[in-house]
PQR file of N, CA, C, O and H, with PARSE charges and radii, in Angstrom:
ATOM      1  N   UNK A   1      12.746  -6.604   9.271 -0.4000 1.5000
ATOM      2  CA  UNK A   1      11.866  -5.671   8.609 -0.0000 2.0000
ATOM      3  C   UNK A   1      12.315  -5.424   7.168  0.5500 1.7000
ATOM      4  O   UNK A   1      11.569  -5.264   6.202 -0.5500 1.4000
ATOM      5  N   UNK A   2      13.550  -5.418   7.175 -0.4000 1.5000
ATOM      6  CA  UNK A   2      14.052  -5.179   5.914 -0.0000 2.0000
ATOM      7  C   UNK A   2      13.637  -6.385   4.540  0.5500 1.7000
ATOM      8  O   UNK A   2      13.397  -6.152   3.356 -0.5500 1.4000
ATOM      9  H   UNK A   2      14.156  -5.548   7.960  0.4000 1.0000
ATOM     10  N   UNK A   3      13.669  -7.378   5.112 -0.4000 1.5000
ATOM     11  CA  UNK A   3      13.444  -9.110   4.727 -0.0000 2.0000
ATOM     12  C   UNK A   3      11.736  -8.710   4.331  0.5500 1.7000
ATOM     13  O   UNK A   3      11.354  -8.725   3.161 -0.5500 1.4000
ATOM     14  H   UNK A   3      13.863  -7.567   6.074  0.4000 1.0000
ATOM     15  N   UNK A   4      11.107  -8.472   5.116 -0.4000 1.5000
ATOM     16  CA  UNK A   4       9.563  -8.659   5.034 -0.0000 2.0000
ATOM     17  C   UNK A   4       9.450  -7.167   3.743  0.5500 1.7000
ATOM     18  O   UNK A   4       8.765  -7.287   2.726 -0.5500 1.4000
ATOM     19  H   UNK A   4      11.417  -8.460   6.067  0.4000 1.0000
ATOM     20  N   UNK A   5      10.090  -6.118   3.997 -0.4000 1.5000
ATOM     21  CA  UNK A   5      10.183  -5.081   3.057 -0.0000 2.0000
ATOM     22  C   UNK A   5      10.126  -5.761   1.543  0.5500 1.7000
ATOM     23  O   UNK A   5       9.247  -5.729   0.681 -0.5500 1.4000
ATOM     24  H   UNK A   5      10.645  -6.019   4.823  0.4000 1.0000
ATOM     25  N   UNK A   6      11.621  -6.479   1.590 -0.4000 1.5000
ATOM     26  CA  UNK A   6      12.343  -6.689   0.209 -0.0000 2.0000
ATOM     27  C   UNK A   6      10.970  -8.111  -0.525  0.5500 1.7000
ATOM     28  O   UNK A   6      10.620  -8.033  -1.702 -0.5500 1.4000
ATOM     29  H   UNK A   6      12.334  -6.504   2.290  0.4000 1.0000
ATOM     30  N   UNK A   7      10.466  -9.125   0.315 -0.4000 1.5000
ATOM     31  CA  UNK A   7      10.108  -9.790  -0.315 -0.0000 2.0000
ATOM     32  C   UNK A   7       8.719  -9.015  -0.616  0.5500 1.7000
ATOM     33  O   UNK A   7       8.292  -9.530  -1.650 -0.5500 1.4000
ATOM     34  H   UNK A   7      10.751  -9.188   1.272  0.4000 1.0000
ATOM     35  N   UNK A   8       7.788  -7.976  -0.168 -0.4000 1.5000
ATOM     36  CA  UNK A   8       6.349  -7.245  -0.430 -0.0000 2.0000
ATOM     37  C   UNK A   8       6.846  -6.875  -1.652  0.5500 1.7000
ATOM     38  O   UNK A   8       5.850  -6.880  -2.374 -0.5500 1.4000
ATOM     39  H   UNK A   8       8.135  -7.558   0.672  0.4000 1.0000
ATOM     40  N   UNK A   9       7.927  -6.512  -2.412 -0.4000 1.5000
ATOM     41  CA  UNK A   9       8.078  -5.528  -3.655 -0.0000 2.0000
ATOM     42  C   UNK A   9       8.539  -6.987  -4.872  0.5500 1.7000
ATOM     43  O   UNK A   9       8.377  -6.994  -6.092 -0.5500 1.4000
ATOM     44  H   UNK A   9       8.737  -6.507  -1.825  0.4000 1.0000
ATOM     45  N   UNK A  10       9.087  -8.008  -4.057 -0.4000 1.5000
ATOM     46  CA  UNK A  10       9.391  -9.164  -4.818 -0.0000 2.0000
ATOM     47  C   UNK A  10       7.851  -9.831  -5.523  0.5500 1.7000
ATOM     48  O   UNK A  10       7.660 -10.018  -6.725 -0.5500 1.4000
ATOM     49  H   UNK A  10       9.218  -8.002  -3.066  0.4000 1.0000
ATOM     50  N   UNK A  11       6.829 -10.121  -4.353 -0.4000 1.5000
ATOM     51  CA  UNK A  11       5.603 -10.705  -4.619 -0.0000 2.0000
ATOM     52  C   UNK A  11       4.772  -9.605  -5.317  0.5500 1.7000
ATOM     53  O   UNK A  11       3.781  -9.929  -5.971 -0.5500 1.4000
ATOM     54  H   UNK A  11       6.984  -9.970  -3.377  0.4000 1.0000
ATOM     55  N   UNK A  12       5.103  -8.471  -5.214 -0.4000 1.5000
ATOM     56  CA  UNK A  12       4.265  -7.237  -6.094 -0.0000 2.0000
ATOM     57  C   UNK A  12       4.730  -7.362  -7.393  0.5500 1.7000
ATOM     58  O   UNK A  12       4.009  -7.723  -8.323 -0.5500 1.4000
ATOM     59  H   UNK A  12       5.909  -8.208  -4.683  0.4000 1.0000
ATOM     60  N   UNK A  13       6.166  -7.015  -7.525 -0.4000 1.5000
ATOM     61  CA  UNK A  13       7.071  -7.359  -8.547 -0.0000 2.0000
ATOM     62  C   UNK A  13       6.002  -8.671  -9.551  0.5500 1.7000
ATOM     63  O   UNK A  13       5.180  -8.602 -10.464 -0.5500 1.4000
ATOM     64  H   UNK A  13       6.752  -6.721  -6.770  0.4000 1.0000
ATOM     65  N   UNK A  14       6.581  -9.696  -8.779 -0.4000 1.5000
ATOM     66  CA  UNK A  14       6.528 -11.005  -9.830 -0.0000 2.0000
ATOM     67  C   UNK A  14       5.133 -11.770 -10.030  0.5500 1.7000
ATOM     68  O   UNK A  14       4.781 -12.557 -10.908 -0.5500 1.4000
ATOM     69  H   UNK A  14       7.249  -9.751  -8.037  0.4000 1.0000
ATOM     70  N   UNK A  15       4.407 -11.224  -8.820 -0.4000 1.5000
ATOM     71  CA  UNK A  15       3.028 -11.992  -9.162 -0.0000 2.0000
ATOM     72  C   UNK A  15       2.091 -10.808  -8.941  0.5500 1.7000
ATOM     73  O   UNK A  15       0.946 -11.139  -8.633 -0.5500 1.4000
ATOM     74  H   UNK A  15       4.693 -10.584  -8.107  0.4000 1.0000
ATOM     75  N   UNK A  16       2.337  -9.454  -9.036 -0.4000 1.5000
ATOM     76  CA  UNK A  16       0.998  -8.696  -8.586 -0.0000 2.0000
ATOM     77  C   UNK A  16       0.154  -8.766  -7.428  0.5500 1.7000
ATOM     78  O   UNK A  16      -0.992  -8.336  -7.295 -0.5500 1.4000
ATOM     79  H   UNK A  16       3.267  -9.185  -9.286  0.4000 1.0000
ATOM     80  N   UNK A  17       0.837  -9.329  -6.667 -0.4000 1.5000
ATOM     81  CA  UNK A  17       0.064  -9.532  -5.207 -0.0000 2.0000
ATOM     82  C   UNK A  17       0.529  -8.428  -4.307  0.5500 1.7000
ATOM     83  O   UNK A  17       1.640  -7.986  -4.599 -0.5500 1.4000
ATOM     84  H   UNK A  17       1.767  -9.678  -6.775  0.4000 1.0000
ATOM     85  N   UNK A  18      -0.116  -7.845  -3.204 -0.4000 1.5000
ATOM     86  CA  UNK A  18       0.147  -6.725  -2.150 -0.0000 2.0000
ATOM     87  C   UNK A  18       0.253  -8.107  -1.181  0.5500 1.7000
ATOM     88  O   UNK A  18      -0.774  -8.776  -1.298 -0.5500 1.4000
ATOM     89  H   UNK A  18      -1.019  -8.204  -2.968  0.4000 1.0000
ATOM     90  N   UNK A  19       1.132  -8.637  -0.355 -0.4000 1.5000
ATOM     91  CA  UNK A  19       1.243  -9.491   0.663 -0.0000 2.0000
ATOM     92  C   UNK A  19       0.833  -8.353   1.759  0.5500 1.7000
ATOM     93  O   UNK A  19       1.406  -8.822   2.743 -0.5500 1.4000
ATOM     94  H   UNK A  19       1.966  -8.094  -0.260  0.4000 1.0000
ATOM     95  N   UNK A  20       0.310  -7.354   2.140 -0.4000 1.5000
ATOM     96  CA  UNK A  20      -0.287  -6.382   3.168 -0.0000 2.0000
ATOM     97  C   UNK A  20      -1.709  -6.821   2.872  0.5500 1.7000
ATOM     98  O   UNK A  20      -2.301  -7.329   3.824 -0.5500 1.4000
ATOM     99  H   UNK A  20      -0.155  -6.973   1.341  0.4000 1.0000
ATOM    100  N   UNK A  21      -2.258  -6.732   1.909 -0.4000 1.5000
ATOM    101  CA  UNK A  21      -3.447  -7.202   1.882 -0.0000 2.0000
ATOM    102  C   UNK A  21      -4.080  -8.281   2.141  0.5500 1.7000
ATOM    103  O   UNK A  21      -3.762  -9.319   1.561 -0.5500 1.4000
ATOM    104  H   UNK A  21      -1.778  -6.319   1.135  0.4000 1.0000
ATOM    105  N   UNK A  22      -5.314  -8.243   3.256 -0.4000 1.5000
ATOM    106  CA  UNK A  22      -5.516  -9.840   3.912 -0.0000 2.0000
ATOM    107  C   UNK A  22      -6.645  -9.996   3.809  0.5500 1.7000
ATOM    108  O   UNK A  22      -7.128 -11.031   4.269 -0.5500 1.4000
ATOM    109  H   UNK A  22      -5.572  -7.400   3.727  0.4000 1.0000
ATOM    110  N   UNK A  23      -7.574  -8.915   3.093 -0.4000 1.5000
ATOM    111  CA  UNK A  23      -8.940  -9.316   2.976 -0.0000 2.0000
ATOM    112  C   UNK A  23      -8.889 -10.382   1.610  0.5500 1.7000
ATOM    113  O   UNK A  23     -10.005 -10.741   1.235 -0.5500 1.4000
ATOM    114  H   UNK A  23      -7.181  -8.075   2.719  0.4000 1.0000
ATOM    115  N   UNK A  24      -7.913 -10.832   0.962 -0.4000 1.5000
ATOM    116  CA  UNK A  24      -7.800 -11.790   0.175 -0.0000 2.0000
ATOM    117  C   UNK A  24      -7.816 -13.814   1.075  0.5500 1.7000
ATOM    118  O   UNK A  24      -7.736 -15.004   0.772 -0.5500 1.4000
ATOM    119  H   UNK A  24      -7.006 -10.541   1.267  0.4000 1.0000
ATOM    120  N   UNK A  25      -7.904 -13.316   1.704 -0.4000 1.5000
ATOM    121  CA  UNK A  25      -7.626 -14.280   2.880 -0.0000 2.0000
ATOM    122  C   UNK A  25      -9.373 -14.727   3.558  0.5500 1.7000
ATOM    123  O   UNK A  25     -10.300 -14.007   3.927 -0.5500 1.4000
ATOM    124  H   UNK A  25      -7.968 -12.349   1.951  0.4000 1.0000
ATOM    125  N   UNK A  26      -9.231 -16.093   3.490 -0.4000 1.5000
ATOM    126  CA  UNK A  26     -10.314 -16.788   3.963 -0.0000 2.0000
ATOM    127  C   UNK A  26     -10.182 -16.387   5.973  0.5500 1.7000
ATOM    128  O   UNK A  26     -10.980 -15.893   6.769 -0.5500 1.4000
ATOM    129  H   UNK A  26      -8.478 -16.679   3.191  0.4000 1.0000
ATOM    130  N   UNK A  27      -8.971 -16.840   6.084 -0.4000 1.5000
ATOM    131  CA  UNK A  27      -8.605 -17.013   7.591 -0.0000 2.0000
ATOM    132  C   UNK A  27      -7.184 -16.460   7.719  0.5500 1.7000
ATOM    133  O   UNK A  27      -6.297 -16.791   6.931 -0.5500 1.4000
ATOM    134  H   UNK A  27      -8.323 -17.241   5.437  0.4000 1.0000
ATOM    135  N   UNK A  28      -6.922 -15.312   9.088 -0.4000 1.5000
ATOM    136  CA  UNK A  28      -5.435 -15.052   8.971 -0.0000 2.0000
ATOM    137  C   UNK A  28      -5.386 -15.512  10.501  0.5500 1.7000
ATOM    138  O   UNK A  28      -5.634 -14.521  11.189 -0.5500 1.4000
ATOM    139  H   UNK A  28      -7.642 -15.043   9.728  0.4000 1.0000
ATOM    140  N   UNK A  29      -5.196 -16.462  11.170 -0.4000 1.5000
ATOM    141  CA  UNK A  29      -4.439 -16.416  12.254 -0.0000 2.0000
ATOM    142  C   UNK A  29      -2.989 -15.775  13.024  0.5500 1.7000
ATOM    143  O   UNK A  29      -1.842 -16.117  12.735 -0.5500 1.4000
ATOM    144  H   UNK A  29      -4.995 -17.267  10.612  0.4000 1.0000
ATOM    145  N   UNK A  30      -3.335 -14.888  13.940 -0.4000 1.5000
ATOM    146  CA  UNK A  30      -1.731 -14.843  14.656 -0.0000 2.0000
ATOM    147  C   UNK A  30      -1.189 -15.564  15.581  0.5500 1.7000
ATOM    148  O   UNK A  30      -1.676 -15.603  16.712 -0.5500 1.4000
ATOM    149  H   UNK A  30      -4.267 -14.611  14.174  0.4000 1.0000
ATOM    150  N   UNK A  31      -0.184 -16.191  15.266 -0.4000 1.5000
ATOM    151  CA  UNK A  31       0.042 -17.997  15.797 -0.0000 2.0000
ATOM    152  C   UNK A  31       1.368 -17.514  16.738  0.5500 1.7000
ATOM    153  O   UNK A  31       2.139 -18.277  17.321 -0.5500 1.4000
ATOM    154  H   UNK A  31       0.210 -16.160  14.347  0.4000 1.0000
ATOM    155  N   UNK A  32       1.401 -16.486  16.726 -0.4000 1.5000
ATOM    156  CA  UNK A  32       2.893 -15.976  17.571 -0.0000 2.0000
ATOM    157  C   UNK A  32       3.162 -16.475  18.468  0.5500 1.7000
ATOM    158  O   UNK A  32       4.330 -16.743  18.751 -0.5500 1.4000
ATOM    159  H   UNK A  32       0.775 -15.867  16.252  0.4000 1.0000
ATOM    160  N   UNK A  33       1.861 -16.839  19.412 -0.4000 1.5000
ATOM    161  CA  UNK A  33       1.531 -17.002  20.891 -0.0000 2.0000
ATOM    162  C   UNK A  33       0.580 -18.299  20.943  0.5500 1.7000
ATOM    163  O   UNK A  33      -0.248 -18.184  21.847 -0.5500 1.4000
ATOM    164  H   UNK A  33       0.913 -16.621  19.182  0.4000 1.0000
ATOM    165  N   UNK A  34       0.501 -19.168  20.422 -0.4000 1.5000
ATOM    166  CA  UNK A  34      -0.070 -20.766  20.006 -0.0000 2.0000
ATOM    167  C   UNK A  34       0.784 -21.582  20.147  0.5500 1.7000
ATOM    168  O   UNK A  34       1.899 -21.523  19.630 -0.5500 1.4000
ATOM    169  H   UNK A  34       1.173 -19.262  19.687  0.4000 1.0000
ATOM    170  N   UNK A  35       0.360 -22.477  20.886 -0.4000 1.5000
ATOM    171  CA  UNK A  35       1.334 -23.920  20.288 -0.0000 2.0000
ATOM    172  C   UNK A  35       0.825 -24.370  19.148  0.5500 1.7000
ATOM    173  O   UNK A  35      -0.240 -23.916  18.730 -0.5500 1.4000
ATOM    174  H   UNK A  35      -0.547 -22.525  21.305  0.4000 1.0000
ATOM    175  N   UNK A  36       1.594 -25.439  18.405 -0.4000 1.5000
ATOM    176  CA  UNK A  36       1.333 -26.042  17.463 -0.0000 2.0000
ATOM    177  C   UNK A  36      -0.111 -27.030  17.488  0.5500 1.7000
ATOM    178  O   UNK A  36      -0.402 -27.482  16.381 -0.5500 1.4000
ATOM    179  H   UNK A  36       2.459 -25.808  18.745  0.4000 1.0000
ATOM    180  N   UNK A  37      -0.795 -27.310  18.331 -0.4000 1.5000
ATOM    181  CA  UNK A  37      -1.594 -27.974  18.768 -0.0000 2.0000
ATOM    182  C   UNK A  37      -2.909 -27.238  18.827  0.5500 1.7000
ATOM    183  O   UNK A  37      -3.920 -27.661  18.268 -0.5500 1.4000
ATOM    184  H   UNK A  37      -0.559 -26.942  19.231  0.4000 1.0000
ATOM    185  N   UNK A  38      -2.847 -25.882  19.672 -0.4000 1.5000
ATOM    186  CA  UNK A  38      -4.378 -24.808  19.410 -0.0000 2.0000
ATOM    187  C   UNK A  38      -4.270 -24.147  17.903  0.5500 1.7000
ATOM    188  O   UNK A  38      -5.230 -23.479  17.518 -0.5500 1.4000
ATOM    189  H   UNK A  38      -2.025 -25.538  20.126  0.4000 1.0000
ATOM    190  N   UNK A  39      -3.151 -24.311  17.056 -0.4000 1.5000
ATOM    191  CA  UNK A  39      -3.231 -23.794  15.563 -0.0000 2.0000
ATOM    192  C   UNK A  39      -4.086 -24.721  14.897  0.5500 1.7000
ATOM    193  O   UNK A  39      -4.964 -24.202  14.207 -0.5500 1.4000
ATOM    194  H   UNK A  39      -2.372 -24.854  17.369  0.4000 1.0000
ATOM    195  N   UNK A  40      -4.032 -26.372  14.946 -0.4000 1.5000
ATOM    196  CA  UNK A  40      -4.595 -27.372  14.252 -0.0000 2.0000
ATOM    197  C   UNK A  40      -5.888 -27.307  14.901  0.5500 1.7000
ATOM    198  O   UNK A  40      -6.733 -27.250  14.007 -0.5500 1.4000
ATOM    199  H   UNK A  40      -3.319 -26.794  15.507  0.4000 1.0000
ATOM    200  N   UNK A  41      -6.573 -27.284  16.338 -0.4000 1.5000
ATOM    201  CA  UNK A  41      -7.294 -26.882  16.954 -0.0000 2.0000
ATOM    202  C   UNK A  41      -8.530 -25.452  16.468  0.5500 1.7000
ATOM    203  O   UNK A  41      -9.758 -25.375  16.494 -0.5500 1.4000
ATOM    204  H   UNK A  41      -5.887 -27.330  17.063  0.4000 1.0000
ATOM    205  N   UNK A  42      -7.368 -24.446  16.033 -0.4000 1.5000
ATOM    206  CA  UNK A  42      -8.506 -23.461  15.586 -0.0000 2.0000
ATOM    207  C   UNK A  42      -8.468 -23.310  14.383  0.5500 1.7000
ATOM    208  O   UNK A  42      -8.938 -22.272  13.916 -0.5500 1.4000
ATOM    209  H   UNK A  42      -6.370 -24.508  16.012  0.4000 1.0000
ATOM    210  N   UNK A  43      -8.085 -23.974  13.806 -0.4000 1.5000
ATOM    211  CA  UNK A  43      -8.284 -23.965  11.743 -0.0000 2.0000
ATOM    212  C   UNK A  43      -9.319 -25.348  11.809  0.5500 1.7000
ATOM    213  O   UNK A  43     -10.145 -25.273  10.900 -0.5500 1.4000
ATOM    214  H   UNK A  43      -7.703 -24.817  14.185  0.4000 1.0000
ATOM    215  N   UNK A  44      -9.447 -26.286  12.445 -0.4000 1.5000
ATOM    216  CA  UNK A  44     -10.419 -27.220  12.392 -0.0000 2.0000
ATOM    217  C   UNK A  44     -11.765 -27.046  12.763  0.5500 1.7000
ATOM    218  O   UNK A  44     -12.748 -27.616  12.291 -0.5500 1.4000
ATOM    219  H   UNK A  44      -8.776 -26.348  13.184  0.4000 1.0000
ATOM    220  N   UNK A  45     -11.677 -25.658  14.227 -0.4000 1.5000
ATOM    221  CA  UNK A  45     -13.137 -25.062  14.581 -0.0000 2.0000
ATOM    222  C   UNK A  45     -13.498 -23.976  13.300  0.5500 1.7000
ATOM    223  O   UNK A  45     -14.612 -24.229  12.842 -0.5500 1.4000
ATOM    224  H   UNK A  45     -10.878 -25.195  14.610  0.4000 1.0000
ATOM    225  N   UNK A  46     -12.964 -23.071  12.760 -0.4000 1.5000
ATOM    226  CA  UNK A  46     -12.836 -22.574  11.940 -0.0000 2.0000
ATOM    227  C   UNK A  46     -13.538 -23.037  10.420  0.5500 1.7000
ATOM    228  O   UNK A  46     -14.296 -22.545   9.584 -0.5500 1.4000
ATOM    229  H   UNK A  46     -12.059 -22.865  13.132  0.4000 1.0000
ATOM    230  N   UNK A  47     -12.904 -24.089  10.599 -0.4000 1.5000
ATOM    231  CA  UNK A  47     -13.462 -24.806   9.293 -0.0000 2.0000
ATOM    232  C   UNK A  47     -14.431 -25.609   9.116  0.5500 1.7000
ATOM    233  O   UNK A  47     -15.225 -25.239   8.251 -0.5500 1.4000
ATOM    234  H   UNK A  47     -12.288 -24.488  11.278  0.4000 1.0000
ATOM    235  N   UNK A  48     -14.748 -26.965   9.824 -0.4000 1.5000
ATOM    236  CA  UNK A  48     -15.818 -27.440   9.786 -0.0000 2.0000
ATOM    237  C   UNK A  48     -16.278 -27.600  10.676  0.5500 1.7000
ATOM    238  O   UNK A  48     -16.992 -28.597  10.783 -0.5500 1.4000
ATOM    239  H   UNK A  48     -14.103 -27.265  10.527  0.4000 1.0000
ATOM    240  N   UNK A  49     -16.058 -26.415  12.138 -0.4000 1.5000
ATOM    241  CA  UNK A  49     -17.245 -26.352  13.035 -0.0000 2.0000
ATOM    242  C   UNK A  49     -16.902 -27.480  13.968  0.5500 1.7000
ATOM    243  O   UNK A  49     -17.818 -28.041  14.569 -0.5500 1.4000
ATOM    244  H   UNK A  49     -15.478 -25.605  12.051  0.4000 1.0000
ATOM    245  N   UNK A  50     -15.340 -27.947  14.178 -0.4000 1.5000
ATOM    246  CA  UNK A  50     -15.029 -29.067  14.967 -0.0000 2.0000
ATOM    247  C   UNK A  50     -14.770 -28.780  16.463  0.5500 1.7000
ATOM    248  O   UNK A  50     -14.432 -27.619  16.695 -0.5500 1.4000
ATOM    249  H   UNK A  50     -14.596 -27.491  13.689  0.4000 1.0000
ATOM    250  N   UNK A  51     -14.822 -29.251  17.063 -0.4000 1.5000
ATOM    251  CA  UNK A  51     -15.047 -28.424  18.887 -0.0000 2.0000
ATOM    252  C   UNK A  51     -13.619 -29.441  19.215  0.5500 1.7000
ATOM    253  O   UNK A  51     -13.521 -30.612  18.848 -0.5500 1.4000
ATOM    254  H   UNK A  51     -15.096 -30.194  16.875  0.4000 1.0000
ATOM    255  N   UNK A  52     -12.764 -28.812  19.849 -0.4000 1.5000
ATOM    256  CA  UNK A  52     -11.529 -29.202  20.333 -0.0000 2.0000
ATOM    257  C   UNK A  52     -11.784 -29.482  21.807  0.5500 1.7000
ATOM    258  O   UNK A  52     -10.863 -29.856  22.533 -0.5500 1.4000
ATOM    259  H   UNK A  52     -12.843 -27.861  20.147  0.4000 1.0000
TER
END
């Protein structure tokens, strides 16, 4: 927490970005609980409508 703390004030800091903010974001997946396989799977349905 401390890590995810220090780098939000780093990316605010140096590029003006809020990394909390996600409506900047096309797509946010939470991949916590995915294999590597339904991630490529749902960024491909996601994107051009590809059926896995």
């Amino acid at each position: 927490m401390e890590r995810q703390a220090s780098e939000a004030r780093r990316y605010k800091a140096y590029y003006g970005i809020d990394i909390d903010d996600l409506s900047v974001y096309d797509l946010v997946l939470a991949t916590d609980r995915m294999t590597p396989e339904e991630v490529i799977c749902e960024i491909a349905e996601r994107s051009k409508g590809f059926k896995c």
